[in-house]
C-alpha positions as a printed Julia matrix, in Angstrom:
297×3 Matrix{Float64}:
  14.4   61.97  18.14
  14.48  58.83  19.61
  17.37  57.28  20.72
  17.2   53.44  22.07
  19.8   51.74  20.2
  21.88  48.98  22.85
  18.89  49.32  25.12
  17.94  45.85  26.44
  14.48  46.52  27.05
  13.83  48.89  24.0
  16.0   47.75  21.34
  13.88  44.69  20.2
  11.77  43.7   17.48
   8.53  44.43  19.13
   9.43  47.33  21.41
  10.96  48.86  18.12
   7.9   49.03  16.44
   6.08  49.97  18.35
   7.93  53.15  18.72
   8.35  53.64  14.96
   4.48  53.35  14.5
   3.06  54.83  17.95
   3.06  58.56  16.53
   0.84  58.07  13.5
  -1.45  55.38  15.71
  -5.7   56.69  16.27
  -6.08  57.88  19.87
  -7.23  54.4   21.58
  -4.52  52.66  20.14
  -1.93  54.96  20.81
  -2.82  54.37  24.34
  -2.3   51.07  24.48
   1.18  51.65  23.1
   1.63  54.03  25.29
   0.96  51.85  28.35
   3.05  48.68  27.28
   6.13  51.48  26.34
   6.23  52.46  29.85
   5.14  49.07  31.79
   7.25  46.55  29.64
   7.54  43.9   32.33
   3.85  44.28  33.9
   1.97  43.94  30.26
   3.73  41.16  29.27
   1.91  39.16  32.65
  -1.44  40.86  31.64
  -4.42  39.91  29.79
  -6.17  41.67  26.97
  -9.29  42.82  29.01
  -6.17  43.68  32.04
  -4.64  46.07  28.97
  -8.27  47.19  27.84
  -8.8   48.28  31.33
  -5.82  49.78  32.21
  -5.62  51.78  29.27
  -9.32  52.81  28.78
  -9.49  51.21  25.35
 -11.36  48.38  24.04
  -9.82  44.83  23.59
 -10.8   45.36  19.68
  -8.75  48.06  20.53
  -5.69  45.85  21.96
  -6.14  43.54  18.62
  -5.68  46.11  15.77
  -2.12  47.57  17.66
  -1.18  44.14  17.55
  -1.47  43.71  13.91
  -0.61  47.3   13.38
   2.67  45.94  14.03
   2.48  42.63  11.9
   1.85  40.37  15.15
  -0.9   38.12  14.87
  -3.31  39.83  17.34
  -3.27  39.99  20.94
  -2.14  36.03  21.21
   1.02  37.37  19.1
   1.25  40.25  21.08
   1.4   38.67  24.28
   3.99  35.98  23.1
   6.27  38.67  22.1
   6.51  40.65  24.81
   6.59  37.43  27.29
   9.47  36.31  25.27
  10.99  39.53  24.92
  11.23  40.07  28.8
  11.09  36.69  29.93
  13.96  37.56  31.84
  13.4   40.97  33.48
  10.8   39.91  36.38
   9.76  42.87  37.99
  10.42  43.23  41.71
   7.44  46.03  41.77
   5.13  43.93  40.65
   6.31  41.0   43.18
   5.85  43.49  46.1
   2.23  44.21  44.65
   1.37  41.0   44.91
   2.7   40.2   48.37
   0.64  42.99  49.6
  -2.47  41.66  47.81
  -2.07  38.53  49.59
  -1.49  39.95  52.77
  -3.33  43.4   52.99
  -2.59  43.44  56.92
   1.23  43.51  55.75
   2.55  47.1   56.61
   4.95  48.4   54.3
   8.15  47.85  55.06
  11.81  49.59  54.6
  12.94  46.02  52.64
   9.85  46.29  50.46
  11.3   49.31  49.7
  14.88  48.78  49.13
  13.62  45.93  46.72
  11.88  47.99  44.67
  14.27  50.47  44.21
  16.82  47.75  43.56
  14.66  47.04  40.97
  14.03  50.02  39.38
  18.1   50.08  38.91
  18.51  47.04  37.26
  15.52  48.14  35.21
  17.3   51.66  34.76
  20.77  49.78  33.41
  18.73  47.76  31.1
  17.19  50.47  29.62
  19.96  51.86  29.18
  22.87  51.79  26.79
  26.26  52.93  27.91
  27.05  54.97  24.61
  24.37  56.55  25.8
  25.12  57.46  29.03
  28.54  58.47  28.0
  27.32  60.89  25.51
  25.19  63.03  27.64
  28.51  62.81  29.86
  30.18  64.31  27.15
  27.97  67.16  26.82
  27.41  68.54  30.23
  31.03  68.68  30.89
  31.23  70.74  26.64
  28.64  72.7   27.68
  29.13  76.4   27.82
  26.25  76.46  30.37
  24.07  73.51  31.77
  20.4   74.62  32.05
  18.36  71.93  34.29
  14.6   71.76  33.88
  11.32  69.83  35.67
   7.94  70.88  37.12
   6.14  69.09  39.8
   7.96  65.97  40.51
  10.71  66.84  38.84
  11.53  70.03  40.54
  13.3   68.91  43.0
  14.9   66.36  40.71
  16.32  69.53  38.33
  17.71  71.63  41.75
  19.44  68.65  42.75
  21.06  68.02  39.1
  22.23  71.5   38.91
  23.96  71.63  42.16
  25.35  68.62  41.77
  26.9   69.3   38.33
  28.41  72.7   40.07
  32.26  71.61  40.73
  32.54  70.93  36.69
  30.09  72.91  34.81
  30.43  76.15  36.31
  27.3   77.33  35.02
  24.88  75.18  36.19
  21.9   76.79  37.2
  17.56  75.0   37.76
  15.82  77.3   35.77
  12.18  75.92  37.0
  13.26  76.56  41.22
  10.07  79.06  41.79
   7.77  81.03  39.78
   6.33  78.47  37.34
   6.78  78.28  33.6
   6.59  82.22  33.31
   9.29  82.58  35.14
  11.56  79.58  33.86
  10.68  80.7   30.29
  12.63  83.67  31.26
  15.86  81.98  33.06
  15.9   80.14  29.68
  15.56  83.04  27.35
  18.98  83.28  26.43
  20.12  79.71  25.83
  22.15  78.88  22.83
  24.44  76.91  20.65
  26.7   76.07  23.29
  24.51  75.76  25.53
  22.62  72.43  27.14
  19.64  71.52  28.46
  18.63  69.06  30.8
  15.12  68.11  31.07
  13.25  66.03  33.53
   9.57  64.62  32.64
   8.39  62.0   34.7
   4.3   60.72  34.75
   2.16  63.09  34.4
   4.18  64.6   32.05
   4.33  68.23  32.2
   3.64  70.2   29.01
   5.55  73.15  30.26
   8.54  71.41  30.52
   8.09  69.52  26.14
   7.27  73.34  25.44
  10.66  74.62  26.76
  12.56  72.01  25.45
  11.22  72.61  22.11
  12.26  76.58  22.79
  15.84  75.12  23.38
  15.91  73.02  20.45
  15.11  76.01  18.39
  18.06  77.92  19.94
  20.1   75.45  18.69
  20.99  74.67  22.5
  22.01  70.34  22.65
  18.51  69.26  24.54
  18.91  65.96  26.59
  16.1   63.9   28.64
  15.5   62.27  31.89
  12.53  60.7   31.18
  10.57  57.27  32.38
  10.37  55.39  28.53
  10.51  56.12  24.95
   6.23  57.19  25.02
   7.13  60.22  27.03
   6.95  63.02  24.33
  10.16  64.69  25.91
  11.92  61.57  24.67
  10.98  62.54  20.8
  12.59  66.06  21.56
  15.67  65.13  23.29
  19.02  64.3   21.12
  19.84  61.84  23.72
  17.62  60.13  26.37
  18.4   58.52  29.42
  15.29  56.66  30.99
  14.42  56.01  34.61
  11.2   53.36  35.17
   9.19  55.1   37.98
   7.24  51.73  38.44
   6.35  51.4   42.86
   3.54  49.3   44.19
   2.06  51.88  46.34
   2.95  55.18  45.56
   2.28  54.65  42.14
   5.61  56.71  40.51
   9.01  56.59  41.73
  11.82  58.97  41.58
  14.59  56.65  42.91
  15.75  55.47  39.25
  16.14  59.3   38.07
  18.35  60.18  41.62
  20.24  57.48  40.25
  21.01  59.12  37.03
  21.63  61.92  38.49
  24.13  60.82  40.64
  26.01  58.52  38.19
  26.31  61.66  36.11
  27.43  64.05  38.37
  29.97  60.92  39.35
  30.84  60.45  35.67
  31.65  64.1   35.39
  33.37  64.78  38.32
  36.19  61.4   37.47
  36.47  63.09  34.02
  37.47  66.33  35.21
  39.13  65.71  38.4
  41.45  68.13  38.94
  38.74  71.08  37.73
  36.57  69.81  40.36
  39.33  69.42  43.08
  39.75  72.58  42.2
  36.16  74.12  42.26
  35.74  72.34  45.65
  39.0   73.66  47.37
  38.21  77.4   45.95
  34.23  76.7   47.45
  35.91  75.7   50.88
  37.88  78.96  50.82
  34.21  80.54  50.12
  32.93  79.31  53.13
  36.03  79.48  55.5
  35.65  83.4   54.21
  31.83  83.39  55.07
  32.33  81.75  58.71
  35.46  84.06  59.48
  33.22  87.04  58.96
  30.24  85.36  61.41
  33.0   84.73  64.07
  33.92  88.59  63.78
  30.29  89.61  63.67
């Protein structure tokens, strides 16, 4: 259940469709929809045999998703997606090609900054705000907030959950150790009320789609931090935030989902100030308690 209406990036003609028809596409295609879902700035520069490459597929292969989606093959292809994002220049892919022209460059903190700058303005454009609001909305319903991600999004799902604490109460990372087993178990009892947040970034874990499902047939609300609409998370999820993990060197970023995270946690917290004055102050007491005691001891 896809969910990209006011998105800048994904709520055009061409992006649109090629959502709509990427699930029923053969295996080579699909791929190539794939690729220019989750790299909408960098395939609109490339060439077909760039695409054919980068995706494994053929550049017959290129041709038939093109008019699989009534453009005129690749020529039509390329002029909508240029057009499309004529005005979304990626700062990843500028950083790339510094480095190209000077390999002796080292990599440097403003390279850096500029590609996580980036990323954000990337992030708010593929975003809508109704959106964003809406998954506000539910964490702070929630009877308890389950957060979810393996491999590069554990860390991502620990930090969610503890930053959510002050408002939703029951916050709790099911996926901190002990694999999917032991998730699968944290999660048993989610339900109605309940909602959880999952984190897939590239490679997208299969544990993580499988749980969600789980939740979805609990009848839990099941929302998504995910990278673009041809993650399959993003098909599960009632609403979808997205977070572009392009980076010239490291290959994925994480910056853009932090960023979620934190506007979230932000959102949440100005909604319900008082309850989270209130969960901080009793926390304080908590610890005043707990370093009292270590004084004594």
């Amino acid at each position: 259940m896809l969910n990209i209406t006011g998105s800048l990036v994904y709520d055009t003609p061409v992006m649109r469709n090629l959502v709509t028809v990427a699930p029923t596409l053969k295996p080579a295609l699909r791929k190539v929809a794939d690729f220019i879902l989750r790299n909408p700035m960098r395939s609109a520069t490339m060439n077909i045999d760039e695409i054919a490459t980068a995706t494994g597929a053929s550049t017959a292969a290129v041709n038939r998703l093109a008019h699989a989606i009534d453009l005129a093959g690749f020529t039509g292809l390329r002029a909508a997606l240029v057009e499309n994002l004529l005005a979304l220049i990626s700062p990843s892919d500028k950083v790339r090609h510094e480095l190209n022209q000077r390999p002796g460059r080292a990599f440097a903190l403003e390279l850096q900054v500029r590609v996580i700058k980036g990323n954000m303005d990337a992030t708010l454009a593929a975003n809508a705000e109704a959106t964003f609001g809406q998954v506000a909305d539910a964490l702070v319903n929630a009877n308890r907030v389950y957060t979810l991600g393996f491999g590069t999004c554990h860390h991502l799902a620990g930090l969610a959950a503890g930053a959510f604490l002050p408002v939703c109460h029951q916050a709790v990372s099911v996926s901190t150790d002990g694999g999917g087993e032991a998730a699968a178990y944290r999660l048993a009892a989610i339900g109605p009320q309940d909602v959880l947040l999952a984190f897939s970034l590239p490679p997208y874990s299969e544990d993580v789609t499988a749980l969600a499902r789980y939740a979805q047939g609990r009848n839990a609300t099941v929302l998504a931090v995910t990278d673009s609409p041809a993650s399959p998370l993003a098909r599960l999820a009632s609403q979808t935030l997205y977070a572009p993990t392009t980076h010239p060197v490291l290959g994925e970023s994480t910056s853009s989902a932090l960023g979620i995270i934190e506007a979230l946690a932000s959102a949440i917290r100005h909604r319900c100030e008082g309850k989270a004055s209130q969960a901080i102050r009793q926390a304080q007491e908590a610890l005043n308690s707990l370093r009292m005691h270590a004084g004594k001891g």
